[in-house]
C-alpha positions as CSV (number, residue, x, y, z in Angstrom):
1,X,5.8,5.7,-7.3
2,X,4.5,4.8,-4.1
3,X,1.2,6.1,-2.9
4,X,1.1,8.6,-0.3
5,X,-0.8,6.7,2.5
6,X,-0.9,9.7,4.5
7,X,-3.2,11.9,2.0
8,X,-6.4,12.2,3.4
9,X,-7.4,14.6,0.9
10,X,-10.7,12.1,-0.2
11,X,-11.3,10.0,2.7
12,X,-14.4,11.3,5.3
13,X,-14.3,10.5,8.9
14,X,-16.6,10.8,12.0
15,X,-14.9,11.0,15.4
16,X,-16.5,11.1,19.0
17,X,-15.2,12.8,21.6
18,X,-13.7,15.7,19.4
19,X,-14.4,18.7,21.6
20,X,-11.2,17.5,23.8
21,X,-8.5,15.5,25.2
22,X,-7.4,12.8,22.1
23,X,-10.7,13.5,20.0
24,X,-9.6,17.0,19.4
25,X,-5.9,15.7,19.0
26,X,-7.4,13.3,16.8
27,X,-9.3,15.7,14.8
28,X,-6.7,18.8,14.3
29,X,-3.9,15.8,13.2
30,X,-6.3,14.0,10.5
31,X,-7.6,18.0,9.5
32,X,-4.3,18.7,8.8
33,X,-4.1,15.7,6.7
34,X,-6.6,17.3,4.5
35,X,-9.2,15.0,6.0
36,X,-13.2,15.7,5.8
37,X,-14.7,15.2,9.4
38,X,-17.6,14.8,11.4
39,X,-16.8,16.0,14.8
40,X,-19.3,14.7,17.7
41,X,-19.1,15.7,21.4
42,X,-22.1,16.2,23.8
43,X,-19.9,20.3,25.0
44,X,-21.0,22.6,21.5
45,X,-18.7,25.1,22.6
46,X,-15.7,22.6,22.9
47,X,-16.9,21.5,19.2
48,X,-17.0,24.5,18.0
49,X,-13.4,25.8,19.3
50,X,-11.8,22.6,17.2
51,X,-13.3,23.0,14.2
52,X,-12.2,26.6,14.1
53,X,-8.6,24.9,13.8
54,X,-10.2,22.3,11.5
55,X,-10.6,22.5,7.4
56,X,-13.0,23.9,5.7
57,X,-14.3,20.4,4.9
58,X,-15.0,20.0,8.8
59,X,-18.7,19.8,10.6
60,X,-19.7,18.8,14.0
61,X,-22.6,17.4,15.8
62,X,-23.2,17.9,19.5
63,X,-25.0,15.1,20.7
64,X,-25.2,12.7,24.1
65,X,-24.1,9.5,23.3
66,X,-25.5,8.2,26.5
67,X,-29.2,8.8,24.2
68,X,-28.3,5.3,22.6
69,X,-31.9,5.5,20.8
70,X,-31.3,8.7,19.7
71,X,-27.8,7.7,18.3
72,X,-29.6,6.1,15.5
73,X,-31.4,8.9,13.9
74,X,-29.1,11.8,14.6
75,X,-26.2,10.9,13.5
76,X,-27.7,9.1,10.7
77,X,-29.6,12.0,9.2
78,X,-26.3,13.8,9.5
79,X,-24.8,11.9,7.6
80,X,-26.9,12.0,5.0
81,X,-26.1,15.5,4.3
82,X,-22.6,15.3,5.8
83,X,-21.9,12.6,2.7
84,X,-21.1,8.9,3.0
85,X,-18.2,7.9,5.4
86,X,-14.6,5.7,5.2
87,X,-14.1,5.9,8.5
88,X,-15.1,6.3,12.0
89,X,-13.6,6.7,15.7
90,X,-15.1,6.2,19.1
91,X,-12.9,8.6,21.4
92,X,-15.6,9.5,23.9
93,X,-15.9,8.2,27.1
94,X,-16.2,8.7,30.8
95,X,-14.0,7.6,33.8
96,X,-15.1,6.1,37.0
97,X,-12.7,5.4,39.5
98,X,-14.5,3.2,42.8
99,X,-14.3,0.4,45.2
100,X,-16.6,-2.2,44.2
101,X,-18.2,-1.7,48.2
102,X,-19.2,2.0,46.2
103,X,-20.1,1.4,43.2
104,X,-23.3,2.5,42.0
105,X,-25.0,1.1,40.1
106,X,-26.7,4.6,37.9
107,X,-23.0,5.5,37.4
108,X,-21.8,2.1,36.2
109,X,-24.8,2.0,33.9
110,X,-23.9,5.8,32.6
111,X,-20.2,4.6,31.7
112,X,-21.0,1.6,30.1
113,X,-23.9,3.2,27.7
114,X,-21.0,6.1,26.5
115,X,-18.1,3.7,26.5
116,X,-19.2,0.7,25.1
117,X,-22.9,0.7,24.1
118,X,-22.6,3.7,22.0
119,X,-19.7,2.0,20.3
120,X,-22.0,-0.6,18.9
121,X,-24.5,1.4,17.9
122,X,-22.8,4.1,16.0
123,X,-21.1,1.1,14.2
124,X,-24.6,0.3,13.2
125,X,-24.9,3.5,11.9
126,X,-21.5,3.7,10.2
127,X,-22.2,0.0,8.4
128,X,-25.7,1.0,7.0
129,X,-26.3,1.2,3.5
130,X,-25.0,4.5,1.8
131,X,-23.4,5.3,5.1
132,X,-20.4,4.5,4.1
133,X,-18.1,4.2,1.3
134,X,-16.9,0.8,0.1
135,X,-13.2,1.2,-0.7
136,X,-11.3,0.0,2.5
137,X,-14.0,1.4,5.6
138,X,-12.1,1.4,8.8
139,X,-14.0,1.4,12.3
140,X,-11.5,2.6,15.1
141,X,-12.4,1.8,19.3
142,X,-10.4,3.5,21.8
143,X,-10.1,1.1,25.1
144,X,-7.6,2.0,27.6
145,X,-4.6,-0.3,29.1
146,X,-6.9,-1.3,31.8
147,X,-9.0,-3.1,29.3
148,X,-5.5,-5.8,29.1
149,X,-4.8,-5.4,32.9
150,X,-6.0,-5.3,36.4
151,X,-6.7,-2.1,38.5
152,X,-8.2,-1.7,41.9
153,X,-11.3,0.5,42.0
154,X,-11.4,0.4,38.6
155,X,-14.1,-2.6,38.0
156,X,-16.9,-0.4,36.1
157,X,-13.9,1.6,33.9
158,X,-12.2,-1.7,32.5
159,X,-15.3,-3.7,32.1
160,X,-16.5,-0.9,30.3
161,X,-13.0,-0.7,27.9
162,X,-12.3,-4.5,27.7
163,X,-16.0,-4.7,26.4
164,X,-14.5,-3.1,23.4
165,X,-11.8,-5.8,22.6
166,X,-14.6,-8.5,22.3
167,X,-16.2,-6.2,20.3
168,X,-13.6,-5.7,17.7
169,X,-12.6,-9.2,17.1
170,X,-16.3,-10.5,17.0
171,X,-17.1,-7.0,14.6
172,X,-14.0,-7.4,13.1
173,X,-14.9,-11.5,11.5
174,X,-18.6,-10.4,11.1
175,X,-17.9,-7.4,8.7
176,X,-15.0,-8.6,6.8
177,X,-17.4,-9.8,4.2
178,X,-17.9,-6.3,3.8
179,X,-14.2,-5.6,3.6
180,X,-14.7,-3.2,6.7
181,X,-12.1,-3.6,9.0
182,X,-12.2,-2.8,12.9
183,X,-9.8,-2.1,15.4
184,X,-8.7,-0.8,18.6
185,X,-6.5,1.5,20.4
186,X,-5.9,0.7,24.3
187,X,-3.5,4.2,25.1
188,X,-1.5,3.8,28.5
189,X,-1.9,7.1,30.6
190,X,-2.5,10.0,28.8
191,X,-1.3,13.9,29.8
192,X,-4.9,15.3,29.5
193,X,-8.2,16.9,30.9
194,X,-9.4,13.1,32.3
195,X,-6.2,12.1,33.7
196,X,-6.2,15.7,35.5
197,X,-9.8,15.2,36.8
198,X,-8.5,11.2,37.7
199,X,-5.1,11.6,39.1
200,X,-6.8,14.7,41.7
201,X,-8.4,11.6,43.6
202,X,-5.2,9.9,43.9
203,X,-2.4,10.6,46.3
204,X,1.2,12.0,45.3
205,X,2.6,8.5,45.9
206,X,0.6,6.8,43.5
207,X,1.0,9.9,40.7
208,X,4.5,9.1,41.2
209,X,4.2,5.6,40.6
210,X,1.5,5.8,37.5
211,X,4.8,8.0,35.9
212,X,7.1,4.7,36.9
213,X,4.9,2.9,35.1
214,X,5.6,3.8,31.8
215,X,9.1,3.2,31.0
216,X,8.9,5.7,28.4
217,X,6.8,8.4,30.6
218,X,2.9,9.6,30.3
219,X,1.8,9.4,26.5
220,X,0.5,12.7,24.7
221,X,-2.4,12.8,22.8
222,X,-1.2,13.4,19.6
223,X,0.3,9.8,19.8
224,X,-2.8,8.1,20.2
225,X,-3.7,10.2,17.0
226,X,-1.1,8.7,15.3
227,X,-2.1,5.2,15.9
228,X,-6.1,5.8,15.5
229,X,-4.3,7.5,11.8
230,X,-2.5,4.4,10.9
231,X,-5.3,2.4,11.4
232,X,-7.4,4.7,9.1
233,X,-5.0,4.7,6.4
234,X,-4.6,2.3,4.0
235,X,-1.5,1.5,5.1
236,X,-3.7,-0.9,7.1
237,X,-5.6,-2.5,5.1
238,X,-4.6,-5.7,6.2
239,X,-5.5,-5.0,9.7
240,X,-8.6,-6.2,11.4
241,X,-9.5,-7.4,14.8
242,X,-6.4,-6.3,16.6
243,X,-5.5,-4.4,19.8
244,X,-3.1,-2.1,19.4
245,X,-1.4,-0.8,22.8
246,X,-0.1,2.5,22.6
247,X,1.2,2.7,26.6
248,X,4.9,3.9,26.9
249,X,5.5,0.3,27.6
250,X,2.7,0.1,30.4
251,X,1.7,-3.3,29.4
252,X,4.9,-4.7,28.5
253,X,5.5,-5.3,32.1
């Protein structure tokens, strides 16, 4: 009989970003799965509002990932009585669309310690001792298309997202002695609360032509769940240190 890669029923997993947007599509897919989860998000009352439509299983933490020093010993003593892990997902992370002649500098700093700093120090967390459990550990990044290609006024967004795919392949060679395996999601445009609070800067022209540019339309975020799932499951577990575009065909053009 073939094993049913898509029974979560004993596998744990901590996801950031939960309270909205793909976390919390992330979170109510994998719950559903029978999954046990850690929620994190820096909004409590966003949390709180998905793990009402979570398991019983579920927890959450509401904590400010841009606190890298206090990533350490937060989440870590949550863990501890949350139970060791088999998996973990950085969703959160913050846009910033601006000229280079406007960056500045605070900003830029802000974006890069929630999108790609805290990556690498919740994966210190994740790959401690007794953190988590040794039977196929999976570590999941989500980038963003503009970590693979260009983007005007984006500069501080995709150096903050293609941060993450050096990341995962250098992660990905260092841990496989461990057996834990890390990947990434870079999702094309998705229909949610960030693309709303994005897309308001732009002009109806260029929304039209963001839609042209996936062949298959904007992405929801249930299908970035599915592809943050896959690479959870063990229907992976020969997957390490890849990029997986999930874009509508954004970057096959």
């Amino acid at each position: 009989m073939h094993k049913n890669f898509l029974d979560f029923s004993e596998k744990s997993i901590l996801i950031t970003g939960a309270g909205s947007g793909i976390g919390k599509a992330t979170a109510l897919y994998l719950s559903s799965l029978n999954a046990k989860l850690l929620l994190l998000d820096i909004n409590e009352a966003s949390l709180k509002e998905t793990l009402k439509d979570c398991n019983e299983k579920c927890d959450y933490l509401a904590i400010d990932l841009s606190d890298i020093h206090g990533i350490k010993n937060t989440v870590g003593d949550k863990i501890k009585s949350f139970g060791a892990l088999d998996g973990m997902v950085h969703i959160a992370g913050i846009p910033y669309v601006s000229p280079l002649k406007t960056l500045n500098t605070d900003t830029v700093e802000k974006v890069l310690k929630i999108n790609t700093v805290a990556a690498l120090e919740l994966s210190k967390v994740f790959t401690k001792h007794k953190n988590y459990k040794l039977e196929n550990p999976s570590v999941v990044f989500i980038s963003s298309v503009y970590g693979l290609v260009g983007s005007a006024a984006n500069v501080a967004y995709a150096m903050s997202k293609s941060a993450l795919h050096g990341i995962t392949k250098s992660l990905a060679i260092e841990l496989a002695p461990k057996h834990i395996r890390v990947n990434c999601v870079a999702p094309g445009f998705i229909k949610t609360e960030m693309l709303d609070n994005v897309s308001g800067s732009f002009d109806n022209e260029y929304n039209d032509r963001l839609n042209q540019l996936h062949p298959l339309g904007l992405g929801e975020a249930e299908d970035i769940a599915y592809g943050i799932t896959y690479l959870l499951s063990d229907m992976s577990k020969w997957v390490t240190g890849s990029i997986l575009s999930v874009d509508g065909g954004f970057t096959a053009q």
